[in-house]
C-alpha positions in Angstrom: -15.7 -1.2 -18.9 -16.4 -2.2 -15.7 -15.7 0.9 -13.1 -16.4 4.4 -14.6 -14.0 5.6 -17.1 -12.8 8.8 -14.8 -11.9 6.4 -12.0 -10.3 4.2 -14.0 -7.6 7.1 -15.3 -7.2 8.6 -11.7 -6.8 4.9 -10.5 -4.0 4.7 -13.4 -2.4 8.0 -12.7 -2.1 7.1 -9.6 -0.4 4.2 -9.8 2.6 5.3 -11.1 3.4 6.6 -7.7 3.5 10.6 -8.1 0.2 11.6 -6.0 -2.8 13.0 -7.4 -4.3 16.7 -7.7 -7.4 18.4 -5.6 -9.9 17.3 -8.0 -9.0 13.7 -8.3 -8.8 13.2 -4.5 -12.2 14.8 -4.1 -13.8 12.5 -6.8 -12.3 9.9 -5.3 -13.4 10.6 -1.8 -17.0 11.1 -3.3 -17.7 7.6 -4.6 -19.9 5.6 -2.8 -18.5 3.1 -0.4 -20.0 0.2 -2.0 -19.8 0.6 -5.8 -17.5 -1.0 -8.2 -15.0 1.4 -8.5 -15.0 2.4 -4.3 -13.3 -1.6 -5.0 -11.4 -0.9 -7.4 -9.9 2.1 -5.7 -8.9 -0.7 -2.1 -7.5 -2.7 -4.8 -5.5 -0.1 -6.6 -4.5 1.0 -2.4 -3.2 -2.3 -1.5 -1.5 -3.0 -4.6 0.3 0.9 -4.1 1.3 0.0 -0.6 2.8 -3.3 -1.1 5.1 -1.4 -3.6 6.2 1.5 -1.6 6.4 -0.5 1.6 7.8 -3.9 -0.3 5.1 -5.6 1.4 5.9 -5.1 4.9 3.4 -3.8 7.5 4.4 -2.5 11.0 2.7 -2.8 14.5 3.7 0.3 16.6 3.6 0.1 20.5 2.0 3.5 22.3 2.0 4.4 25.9 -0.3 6.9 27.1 1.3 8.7 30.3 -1.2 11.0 31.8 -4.7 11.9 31.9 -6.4 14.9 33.3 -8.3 17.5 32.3 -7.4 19.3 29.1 -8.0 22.9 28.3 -7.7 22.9 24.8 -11.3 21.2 24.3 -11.0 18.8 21.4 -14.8 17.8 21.0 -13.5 14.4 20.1 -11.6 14.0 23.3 -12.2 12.7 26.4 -9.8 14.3 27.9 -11.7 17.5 27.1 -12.7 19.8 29.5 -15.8 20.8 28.1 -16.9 17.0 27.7 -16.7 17.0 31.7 -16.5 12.6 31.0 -13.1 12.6 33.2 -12.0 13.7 36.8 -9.0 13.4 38.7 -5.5 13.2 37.3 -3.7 10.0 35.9 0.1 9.4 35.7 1.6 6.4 34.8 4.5 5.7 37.5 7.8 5.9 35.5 8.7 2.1 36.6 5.9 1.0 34.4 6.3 3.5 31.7 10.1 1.5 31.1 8.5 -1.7 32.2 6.2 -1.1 29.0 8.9 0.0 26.5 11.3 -2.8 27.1 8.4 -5.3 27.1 7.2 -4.0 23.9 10.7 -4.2 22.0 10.7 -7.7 23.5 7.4 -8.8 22.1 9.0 -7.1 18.3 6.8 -3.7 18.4 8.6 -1.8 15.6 8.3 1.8 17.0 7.7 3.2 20.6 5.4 6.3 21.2 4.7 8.2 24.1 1.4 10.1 24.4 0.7 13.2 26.8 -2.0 14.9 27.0 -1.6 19.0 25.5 -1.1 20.1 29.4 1.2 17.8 30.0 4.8 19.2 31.6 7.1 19.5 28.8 9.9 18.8 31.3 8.3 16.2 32.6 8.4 14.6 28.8 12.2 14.9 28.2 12.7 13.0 31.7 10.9 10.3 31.0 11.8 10.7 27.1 15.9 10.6 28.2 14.4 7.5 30.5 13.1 5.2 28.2 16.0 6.1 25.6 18.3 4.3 27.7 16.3 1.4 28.2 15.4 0.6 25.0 18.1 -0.3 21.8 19.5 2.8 20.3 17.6 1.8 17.0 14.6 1.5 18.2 13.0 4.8 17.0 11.1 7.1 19.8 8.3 9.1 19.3 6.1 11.9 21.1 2.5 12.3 20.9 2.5 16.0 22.6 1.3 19.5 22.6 2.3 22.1 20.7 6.0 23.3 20.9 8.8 25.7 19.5 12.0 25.3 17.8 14.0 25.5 21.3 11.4 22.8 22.4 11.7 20.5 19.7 15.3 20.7 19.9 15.1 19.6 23.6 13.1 16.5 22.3 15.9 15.7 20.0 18.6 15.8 22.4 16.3 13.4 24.6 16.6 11.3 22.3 13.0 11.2 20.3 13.7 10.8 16.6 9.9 11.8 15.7 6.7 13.2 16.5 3.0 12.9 15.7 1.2 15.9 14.9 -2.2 16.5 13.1 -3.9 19.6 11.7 -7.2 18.2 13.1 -10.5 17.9 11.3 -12.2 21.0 12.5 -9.0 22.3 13.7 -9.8 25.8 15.4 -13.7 25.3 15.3 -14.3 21.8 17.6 -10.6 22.2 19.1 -9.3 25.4 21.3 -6.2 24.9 18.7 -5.8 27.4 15.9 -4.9 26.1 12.8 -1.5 28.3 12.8 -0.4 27.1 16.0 -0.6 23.1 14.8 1.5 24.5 11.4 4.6 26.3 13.4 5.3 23.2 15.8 5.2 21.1 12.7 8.0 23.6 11.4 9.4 23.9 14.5 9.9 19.8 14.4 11.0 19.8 10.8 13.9 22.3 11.6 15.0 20.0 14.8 15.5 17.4 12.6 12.1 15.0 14.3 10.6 12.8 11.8 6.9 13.5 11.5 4.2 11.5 11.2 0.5 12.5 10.9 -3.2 11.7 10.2 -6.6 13.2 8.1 -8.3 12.7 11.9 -10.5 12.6 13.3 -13.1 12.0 10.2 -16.5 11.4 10.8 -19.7 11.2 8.6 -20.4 15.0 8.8 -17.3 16.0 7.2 -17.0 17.5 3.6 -15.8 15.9 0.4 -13.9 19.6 0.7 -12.6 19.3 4.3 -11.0 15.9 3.5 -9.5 17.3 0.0 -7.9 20.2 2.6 -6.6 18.0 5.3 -5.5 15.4 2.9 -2.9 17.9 1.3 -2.0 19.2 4.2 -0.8 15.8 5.1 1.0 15.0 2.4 2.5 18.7 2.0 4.5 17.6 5.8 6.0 14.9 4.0 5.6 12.4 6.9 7.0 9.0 7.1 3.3 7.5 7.8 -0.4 9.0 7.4 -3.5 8.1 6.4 -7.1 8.3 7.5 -8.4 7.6 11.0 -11.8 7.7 11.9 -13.1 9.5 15.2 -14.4 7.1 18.1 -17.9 8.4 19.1 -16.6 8.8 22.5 -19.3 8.4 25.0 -20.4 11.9 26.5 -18.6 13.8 24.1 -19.9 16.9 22.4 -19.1 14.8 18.8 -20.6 11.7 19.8 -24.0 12.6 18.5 -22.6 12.5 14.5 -21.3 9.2 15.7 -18.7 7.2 13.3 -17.8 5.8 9.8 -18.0 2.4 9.3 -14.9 0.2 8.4 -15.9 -0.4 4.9 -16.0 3.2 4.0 -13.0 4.0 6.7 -11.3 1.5 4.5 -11.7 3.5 0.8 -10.5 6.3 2.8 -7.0 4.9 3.6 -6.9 4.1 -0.1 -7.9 6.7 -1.4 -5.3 8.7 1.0 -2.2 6.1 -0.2 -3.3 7.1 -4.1 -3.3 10.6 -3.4 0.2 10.4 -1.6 2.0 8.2 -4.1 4.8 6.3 -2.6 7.2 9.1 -0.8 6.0 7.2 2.2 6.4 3.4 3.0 3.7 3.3 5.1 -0.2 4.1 5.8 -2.3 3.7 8.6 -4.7 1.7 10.0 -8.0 1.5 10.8 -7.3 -1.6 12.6 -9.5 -3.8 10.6 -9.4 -6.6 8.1 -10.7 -4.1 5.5 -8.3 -1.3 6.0 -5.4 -4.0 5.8 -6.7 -5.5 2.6 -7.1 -2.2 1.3 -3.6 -1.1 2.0 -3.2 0.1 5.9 -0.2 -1.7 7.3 0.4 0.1 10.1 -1.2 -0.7 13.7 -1.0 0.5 17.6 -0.9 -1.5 20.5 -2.1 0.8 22.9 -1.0 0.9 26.6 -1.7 3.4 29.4 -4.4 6.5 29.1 -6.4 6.6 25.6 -8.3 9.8 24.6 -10.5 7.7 22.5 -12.2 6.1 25.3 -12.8 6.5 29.0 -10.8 3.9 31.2 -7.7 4.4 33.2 -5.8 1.8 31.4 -6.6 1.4 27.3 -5.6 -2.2 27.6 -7.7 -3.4 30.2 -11.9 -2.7 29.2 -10.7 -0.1 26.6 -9.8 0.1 22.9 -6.2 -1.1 23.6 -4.9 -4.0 21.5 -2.0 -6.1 22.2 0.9 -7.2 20.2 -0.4 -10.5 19.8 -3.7 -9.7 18.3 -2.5 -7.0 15.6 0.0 -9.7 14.5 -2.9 -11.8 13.5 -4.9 -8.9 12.1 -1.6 -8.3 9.5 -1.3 -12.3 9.4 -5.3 -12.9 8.2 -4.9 -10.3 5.8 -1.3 -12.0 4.4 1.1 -9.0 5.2 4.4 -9.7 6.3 5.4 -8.1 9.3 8.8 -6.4 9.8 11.1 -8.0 12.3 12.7 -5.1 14.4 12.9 -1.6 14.5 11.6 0.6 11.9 14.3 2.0 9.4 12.4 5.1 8.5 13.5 7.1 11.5 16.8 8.0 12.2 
């Protein structure tokens, strides 16, 4: 046989679709990122995508609207206080946050997200949420990229007409952040009762976390039942307190996002990116075309200098790697 013989029945398990227990993940997330079976576990990841997803990868369009200082201290952020790598306070005018969404519709982004930093005003949101509603198709699925929130709140972000959310029990959640794991759990609940979509992550992983810590977060993930997840690897942010453990490459990023689409069967269509040629070929077919502020790196606008890709270039990256892309909004939302 050609991969070891307890890969070979996770790897078969798995692809029947139904997930996979603590102790297969965590063997899974322990083989080395260049072995035989680390390929056979991409192939086994692509091959389980293109069936739950019928082939179809999707490029998502995010704005970031502010940047200032954040109190909640995410290590990994640059946003973070006690990083002291930004000053001053950012807000995009609301002219260009619409300008943005209406372009990105036209150009055949599949989703729109707006992204606040935690302090952001949660009034503020809803205004410029109930904004770019009307500007862009009613099918055209919304999403918020916020602070924490309660069931009253998350209702508000309904009626304003956001379909979903992002949220993430962090890597290190409570220990590098200012954010205790129970508070990331009841705005999760609190959107699941409003009737918001979720979506989430295993992030931010770097090379210092645990075989155990991914197992944790990974079930966590797939426990929310979102619409999209995956693995996404922390940027060693210049000047941040993480930077020092810097990153994982794409090659072993890549096993990740496998390994995450065995362990979560097929419930959900799609599974993110680490915006590479590996991930894709390994079964991410989601991207972001970033606009706006970016707490993974340290310019006013992502797209200019920064880690912001355009439309154009992710529709290659799906292209090289022979995914089709959808063609309008994203059905998984409303």
């Amino acid at each position: 046989m050609i991969v070891n013989q307890r890969t070979y029945e996770i790897v078969e398990k798995a692809m029947e679709g139904k997930g996979l227990d603590a102790q297969e993940i965590g063997y899974l997330y322990g083989l080395d990122t260049f072995s035989k079976d680390s390929f056979y576990v991409q192939w086994a990841g692509r091959e389980l995508s293109m069936q739950a997803s019928g082939g179809i990868a999707e490029i998502h369009a995010q704005i970031g609207l502010n940047g200032t200082v954040c109190p909640k201290n995410c290590q990994f952020c640059s946003f973070a206080a006690c990083n002291k790598v930004r000053q001053g306070v950012l807000e995009m005018p609301l002219q260009d946050v619409l300008d943005y969404a209406r372009a990105y519709e036209e150009e055949g982004a599949n989703l729109i997200l707006l992204l606040t930093t935690a302090n952001f005003k949660f009034e503020k949101l809803l205004e410029i949420a109930g904004e770019v509603r009307n500007v862009i198709s009613p099918e055209m699925p919304l999403l918020a990229n916020t602070g924490d929130f309660d069931l009253a709140q998350a209702k508000m972000l309904k009626e304003a007409g956001i379909n979903g959310v992002y949220h993430a029990v962090r890597m290190g959640e409570g220990v590098v952040t200012g954010i205790p794991v129970e508070t990331r759990m009841a705005t999760i609940k609190a959107a699941q009762e409003a009737g918001l979509k979720l979506c989430t992550c295993v992030e931010p992983v770097g090379p210092e976390h645990t075989v155990e810590e991914l197992v944790e977060k990974t079930l966590i993930s797939i426990n929310m039942h979102p619409v999209f997840s995956g693995v996404g690897g922390r940027i060693a942010v210049p000047g941040t307190k993480l930077e020092k453990y810097g990153m994982l490459s794409s090659s072993r990023l890549a096993l990740f996002d496998a390994i995450y689409r065995l362990a979560a069967g097929v419930e959900s269509p799609l599974n993110c990116s680490g915006h590479s040629s590996v991930a894709a070929n390994a079964g991410a077919n989601i991207a972001w075309a970033e606009v706006g502020t970016n707490p993974r790196d340290l310019v006013e606008k992502t797209e200019k200098g920064g880690r912001g890709q355009s439309m154009e270039e992710l529709r290659k990256l799906f292209k090289r790697t022979d995914w089709e892309l959808r063609k309008g909004p994203s059905p998984n939302w409303m």
